[in-house]
C-alpha positions as CSV (number, residue, x, y, z in Angstrom):
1,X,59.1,-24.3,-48.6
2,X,58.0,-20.6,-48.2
3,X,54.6,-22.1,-46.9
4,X,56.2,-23.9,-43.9
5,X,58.2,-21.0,-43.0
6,X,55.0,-18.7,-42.6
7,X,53.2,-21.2,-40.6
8,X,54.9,-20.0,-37.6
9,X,54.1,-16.2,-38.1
10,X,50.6,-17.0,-38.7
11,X,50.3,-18.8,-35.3
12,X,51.8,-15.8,-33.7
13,X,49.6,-13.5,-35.4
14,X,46.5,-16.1,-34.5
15,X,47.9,-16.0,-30.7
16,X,48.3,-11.9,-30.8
17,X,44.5,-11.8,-31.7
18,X,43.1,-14.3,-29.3
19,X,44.7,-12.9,-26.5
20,X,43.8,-8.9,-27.7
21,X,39.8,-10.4,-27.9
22,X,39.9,-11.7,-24.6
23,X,41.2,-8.6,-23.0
24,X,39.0,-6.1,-24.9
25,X,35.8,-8.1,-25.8
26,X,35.7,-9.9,-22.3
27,X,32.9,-8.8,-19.9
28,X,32.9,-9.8,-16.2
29,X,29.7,-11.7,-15.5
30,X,27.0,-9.6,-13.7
31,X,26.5,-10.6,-10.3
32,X,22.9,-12.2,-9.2
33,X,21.0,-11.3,-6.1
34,X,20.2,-14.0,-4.0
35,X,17.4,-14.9,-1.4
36,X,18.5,-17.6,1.3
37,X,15.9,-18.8,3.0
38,X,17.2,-19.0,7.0
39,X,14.3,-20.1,8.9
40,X,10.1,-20.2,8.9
41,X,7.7,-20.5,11.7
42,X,4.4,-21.2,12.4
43,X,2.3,-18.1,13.9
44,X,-0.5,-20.9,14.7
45,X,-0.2,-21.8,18.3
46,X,3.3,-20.7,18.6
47,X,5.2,-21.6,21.4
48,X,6.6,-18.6,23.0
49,X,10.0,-17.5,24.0
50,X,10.6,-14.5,25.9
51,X,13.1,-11.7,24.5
52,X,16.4,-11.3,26.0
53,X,17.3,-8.0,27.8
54,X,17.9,-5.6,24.8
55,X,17.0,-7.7,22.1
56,X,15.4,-6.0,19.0
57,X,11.5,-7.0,18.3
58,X,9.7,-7.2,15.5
59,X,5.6,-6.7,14.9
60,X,3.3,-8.5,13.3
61,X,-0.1,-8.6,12.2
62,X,-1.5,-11.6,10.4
63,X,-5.5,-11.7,10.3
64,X,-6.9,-11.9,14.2
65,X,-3.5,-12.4,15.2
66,X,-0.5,-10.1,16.2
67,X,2.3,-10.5,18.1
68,X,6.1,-9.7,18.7
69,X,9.7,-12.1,16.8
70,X,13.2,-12.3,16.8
71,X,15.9,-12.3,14.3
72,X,16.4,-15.9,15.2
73,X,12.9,-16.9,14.7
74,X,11.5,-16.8,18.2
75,X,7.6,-15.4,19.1
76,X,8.0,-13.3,22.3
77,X,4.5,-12.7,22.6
78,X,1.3,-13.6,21.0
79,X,-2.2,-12.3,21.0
80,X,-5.8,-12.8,18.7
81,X,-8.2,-10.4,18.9
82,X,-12.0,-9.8,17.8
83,X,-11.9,-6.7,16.2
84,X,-9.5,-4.1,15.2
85,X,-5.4,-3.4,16.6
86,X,-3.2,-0.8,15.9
87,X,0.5,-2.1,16.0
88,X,4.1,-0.8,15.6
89,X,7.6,-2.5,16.5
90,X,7.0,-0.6,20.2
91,X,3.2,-0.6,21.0
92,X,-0.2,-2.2,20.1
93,X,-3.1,-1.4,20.8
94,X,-7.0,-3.3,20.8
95,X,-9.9,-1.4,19.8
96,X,-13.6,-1.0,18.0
97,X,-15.6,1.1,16.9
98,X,-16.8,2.8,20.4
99,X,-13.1,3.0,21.6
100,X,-12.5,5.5,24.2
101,X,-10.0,5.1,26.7
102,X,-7.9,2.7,25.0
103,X,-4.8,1.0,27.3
104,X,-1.4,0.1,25.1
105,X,1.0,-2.4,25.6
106,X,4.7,-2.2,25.0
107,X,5.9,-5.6,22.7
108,X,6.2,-7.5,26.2
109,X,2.5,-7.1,26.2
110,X,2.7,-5.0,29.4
111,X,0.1,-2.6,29.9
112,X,2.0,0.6,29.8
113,X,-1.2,3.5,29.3
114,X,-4.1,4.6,28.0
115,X,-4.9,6.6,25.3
116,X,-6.9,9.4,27.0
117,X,-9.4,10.5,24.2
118,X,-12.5,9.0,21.9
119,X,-11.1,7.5,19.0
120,X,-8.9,5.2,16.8
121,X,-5.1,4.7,18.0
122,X,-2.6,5.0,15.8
123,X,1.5,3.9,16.1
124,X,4.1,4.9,14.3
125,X,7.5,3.6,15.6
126,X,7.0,5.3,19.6
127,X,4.9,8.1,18.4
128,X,1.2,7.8,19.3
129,X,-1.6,9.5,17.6
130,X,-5.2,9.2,17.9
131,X,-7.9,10.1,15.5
132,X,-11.3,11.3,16.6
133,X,-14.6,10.8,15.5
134,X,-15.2,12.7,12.8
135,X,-12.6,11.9,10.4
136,X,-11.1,15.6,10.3
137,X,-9.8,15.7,13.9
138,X,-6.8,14.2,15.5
139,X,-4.5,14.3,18.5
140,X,-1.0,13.7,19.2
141,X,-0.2,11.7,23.0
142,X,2.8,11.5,25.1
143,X,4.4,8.1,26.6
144,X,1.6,7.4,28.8
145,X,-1.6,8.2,26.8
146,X,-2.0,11.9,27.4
147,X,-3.4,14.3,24.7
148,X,-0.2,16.5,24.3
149,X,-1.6,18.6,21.6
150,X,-4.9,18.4,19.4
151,X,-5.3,20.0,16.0
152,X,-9.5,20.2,15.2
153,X,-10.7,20.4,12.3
154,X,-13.9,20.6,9.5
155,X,-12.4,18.7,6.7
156,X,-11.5,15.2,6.6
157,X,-8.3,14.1,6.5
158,X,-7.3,12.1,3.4
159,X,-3.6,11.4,4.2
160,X,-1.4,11.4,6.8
161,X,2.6,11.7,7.5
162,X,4.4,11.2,10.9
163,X,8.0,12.0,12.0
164,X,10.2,12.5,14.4
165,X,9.8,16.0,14.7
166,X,7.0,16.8,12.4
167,X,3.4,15.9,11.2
168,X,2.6,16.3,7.9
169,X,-1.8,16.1,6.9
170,X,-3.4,16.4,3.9
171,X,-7.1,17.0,3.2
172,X,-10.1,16.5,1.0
173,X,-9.7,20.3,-0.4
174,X,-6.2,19.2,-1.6
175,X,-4.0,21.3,1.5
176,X,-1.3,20.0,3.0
177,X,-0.3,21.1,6.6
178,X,2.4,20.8,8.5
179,X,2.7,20.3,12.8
180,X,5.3,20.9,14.6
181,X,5.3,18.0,17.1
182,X,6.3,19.5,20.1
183,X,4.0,22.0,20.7
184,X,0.9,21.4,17.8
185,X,1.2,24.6,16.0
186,X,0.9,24.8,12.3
187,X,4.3,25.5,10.6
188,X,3.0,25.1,7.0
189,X,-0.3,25.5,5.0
190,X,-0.2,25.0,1.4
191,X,-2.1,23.5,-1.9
192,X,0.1,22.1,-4.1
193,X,-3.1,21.9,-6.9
194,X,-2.7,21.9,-10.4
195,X,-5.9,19.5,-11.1
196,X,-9.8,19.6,-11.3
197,X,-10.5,18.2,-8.4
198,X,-8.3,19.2,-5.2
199,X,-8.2,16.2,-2.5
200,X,-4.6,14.4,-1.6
201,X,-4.3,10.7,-1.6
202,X,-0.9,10.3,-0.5
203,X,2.2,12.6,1.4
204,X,5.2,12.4,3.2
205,X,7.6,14.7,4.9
206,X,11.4,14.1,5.2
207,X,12.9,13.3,8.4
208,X,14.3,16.9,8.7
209,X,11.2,18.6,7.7
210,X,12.4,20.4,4.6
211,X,10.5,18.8,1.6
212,X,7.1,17.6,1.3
213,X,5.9,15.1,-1.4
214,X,2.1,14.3,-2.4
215,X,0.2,12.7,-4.9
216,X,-2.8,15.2,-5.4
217,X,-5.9,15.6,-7.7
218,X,-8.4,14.2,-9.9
219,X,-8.7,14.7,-13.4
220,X,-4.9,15.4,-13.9
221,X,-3.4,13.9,-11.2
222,X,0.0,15.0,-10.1
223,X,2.8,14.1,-8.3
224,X,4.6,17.4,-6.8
225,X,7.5,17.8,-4.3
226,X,8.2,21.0,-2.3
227,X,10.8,22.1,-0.5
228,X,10.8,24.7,2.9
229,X,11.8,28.2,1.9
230,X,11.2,30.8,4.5
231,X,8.3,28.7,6.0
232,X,6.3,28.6,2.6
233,X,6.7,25.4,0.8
234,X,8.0,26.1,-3.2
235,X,7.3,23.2,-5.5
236,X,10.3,22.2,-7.5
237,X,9.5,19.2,-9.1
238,X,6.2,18.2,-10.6
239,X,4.7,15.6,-12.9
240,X,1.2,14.8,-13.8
241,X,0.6,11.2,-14.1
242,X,-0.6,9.1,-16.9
243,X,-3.6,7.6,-14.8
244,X,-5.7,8.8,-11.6
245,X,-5.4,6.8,-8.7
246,X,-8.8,6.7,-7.2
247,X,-8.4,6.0,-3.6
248,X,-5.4,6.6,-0.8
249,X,-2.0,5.6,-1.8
250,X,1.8,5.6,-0.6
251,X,4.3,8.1,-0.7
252,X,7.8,7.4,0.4
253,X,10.8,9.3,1.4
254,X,14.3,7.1,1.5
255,X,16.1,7.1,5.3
256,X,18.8,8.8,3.8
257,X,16.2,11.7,1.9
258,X,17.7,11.5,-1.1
259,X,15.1,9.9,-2.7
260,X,11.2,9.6,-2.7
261,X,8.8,7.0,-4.2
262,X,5.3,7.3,-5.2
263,X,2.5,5.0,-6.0
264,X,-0.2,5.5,-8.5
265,X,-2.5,3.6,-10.8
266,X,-0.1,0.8,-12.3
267,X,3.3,1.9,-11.3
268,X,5.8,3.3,-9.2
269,X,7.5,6.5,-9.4
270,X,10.8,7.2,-8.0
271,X,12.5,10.8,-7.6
272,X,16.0,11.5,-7.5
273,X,16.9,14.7,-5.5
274,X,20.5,14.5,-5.7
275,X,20.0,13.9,-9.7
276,X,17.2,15.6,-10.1
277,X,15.5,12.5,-12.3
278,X,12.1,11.0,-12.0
279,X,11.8,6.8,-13.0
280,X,8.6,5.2,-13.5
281,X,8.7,1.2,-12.8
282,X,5.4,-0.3,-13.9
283,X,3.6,-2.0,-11.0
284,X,0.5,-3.5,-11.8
285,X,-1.4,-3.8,-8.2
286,X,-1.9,-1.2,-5.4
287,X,1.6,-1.0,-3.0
288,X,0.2,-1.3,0.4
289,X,3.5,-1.3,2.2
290,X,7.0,-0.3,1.3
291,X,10.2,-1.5,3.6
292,X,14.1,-0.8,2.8
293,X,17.2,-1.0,3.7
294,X,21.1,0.1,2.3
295,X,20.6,-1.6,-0.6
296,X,17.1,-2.5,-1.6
297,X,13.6,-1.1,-1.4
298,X,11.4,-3.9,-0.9
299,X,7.4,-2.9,-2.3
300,X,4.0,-5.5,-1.3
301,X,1.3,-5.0,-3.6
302,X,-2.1,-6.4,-3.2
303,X,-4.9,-7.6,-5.4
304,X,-7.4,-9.3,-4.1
305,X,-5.3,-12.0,-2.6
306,X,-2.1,-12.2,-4.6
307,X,1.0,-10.5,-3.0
308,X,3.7,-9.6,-4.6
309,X,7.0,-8.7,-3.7
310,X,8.9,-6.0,-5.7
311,X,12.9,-5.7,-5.1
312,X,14.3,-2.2,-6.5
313,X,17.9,-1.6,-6.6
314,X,19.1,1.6,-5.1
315,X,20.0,2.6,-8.6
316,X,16.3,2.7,-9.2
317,X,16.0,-0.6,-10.8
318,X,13.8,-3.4,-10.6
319,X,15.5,-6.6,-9.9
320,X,13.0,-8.8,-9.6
321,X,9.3,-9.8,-7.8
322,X,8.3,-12.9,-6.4
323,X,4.3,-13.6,-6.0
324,X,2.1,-15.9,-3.5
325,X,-1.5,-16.6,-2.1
326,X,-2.5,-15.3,0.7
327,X,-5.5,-14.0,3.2
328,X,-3.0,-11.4,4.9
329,X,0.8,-10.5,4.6
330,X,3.3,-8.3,5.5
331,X,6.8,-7.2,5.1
332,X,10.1,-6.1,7.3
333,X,13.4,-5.7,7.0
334,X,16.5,-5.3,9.2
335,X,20.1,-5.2,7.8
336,X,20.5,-7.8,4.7
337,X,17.2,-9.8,6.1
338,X,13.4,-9.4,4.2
339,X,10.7,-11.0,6.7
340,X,7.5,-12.1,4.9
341,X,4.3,-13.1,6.8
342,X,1.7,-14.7,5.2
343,X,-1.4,-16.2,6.8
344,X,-0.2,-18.3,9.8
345,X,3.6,-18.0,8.6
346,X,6.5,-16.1,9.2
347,X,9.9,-16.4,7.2
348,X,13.3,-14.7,7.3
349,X,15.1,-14.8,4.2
350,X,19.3,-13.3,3.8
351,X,19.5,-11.1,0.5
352,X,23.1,-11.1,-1.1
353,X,24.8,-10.4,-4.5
354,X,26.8,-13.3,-5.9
């Protein structure tokens, strides 16, 4: 009798429980990134649609082949070519080896100037750079082709940086300098060194000029980053890295600065300003191109003709790669949307977190 009087309480207690576990042991499941395709076209005898009045253009380069695309998937302009081109989202340029006098093209394909010196052409964004013969030489043109300014030098240049405002250059005897754009002068000489053998294989400046970041060295390689201080750059942050790279590589400054990644013999590093923290992802082939945008930084390794695509969370974490054959590829991003070109291919796929 006592028995069936207790059955009660111990369902109570039994509910009491399940409910407290629920509430305290429950997790919320982590949401999953997603990659939607939206549409693919064929760069192979595209037909071509002309851009409407304003409407944002993308490059691309794809073996003999470059050309101009829409968000919606539309080629606005398509070209091959025999030898070499220099492209950006605003110019292209064709060239070989003898170039000299080079006319540009806006990404209408109108002619709109000629590059006014000996040398190979060089876009980034609507700057325009040329670099002479030589290898340790280069000059900076307006709009329309002219030389604006021209730095000469003895020593080749190993790496090379290009901003709004400011150039940044290293060189085989491991110095970094740093042009003012406007007028050419030198704002900055310095060596970050701390290896064997000086050369630098990889810089970049921040938008505003302050900090510099390079990958320097042989024989105790280093990554360093500096920051401006009464126009002498002070190193705050080195590392030296587990391997030596042994030919160019990519360093990267975030659009918002607050972050810079670096590429070295199998991996990625990725610095923190704000925190002050270094993270080392492991990628295994050489990062020929990195893309972001608010939420992702989007990396496209090579080796020999696997691609691979490496998504990094902006909390420094990688979320996943993807891999695929291919003779030539390329990468871009606008807003929430990763374009991949491969061969005679282009795709547009939405990213979102589900």
């Amino acid at each position: 009798m006592k028995m069936k009087k207790l059955i009660p309480l111990y369902i109570i207690i039994t509910l009491i429980f399940t409910i407290l576990y629920i509430f305290l042991a429950a997790k919320p499941l982590a949401k999953e990134y997603q990659f939607t395709p939206i549409w693919k076209i064929s760069t192979a005898n595209p037909a071509i649609s002309e851009a409407n009045e304003g409407e944002k253009l993308r490059c691309f380069h794809l073996g003999q082949t470059l050309g101009y695309f829409t968000e919606d998937g539309r080629i606005s302009f398509f070209k091959t070519f025999p030898d070499r081109v220099a492209i950006s989202d605003n110019y292209f340029a064709l060239y070989d080896s003898q170039a000299i006098d080079i006319p540009f093209y806006n990404n209408k394909g109108q002619e709109v100037g000629t590059i006014k010196a000996s040398g190979y052409p060089f876009f980034k964004d609507d700057m325009i750079y040329v670099f002479l013969p030589g290898g340790s030489s280069f000059s900076k043109c307006d709009e329309s082709g002219n030389v604006s300014w021209t730095y000469e030098g003895i020593l080749p240049i190993t790496a090379f940086s290009a901003k709004k405002k400011y150039t940044a250059v290293g060189f085989a005897d491991g110095t970094i300098k740093v042009f003012n754009n406007t007028n050419g002068a030198v704002e900055i000489n310095f060596a970050p060194g701390g290896s064997d053998y000086p050369i630098i294989l990889g810089l970049d400046i921040s938008s505003d000029g302050q900090y510099v970041a390079a990958i320097s060295g042989h024989n105790q390689q280093r990554f360093t980053l500096s920051r401006r201080e009464d126009n002498q750059q002070k190193i705050i942050y080195h590392t030296f890295l587990d391997t030596d790279t042994p030919h160019r590589t990519l360093v990267h400054f975030c659009k918002n600065g607050n972050r810079v990644l670096y590429n070295y013999q199998g991996a990625v590093g990725i610095y923190d300003l704000r925190l002050n923290k270094n993270t080392v992802i492991p990628i295994k082939d050489k990062v020929i191109s990195i893309k972001e945008n608010d939420n992702f930084v989007y990396m496209l390794s090579k080796n020999k003709s696997k691609y691979t695509v490496a998504v990094i969370e902006k909390t420094d974490t990688l979320e996943g790669t993807f891999t695929f054959e291919s003779d030539s590829a390329f990468i871009s991003t606008d807003g929430d949307n990763l374009y991949i070109g491969k061969d005679n291919t282009i795709s547009r796929l939405s990213v979102s977190q589900e």
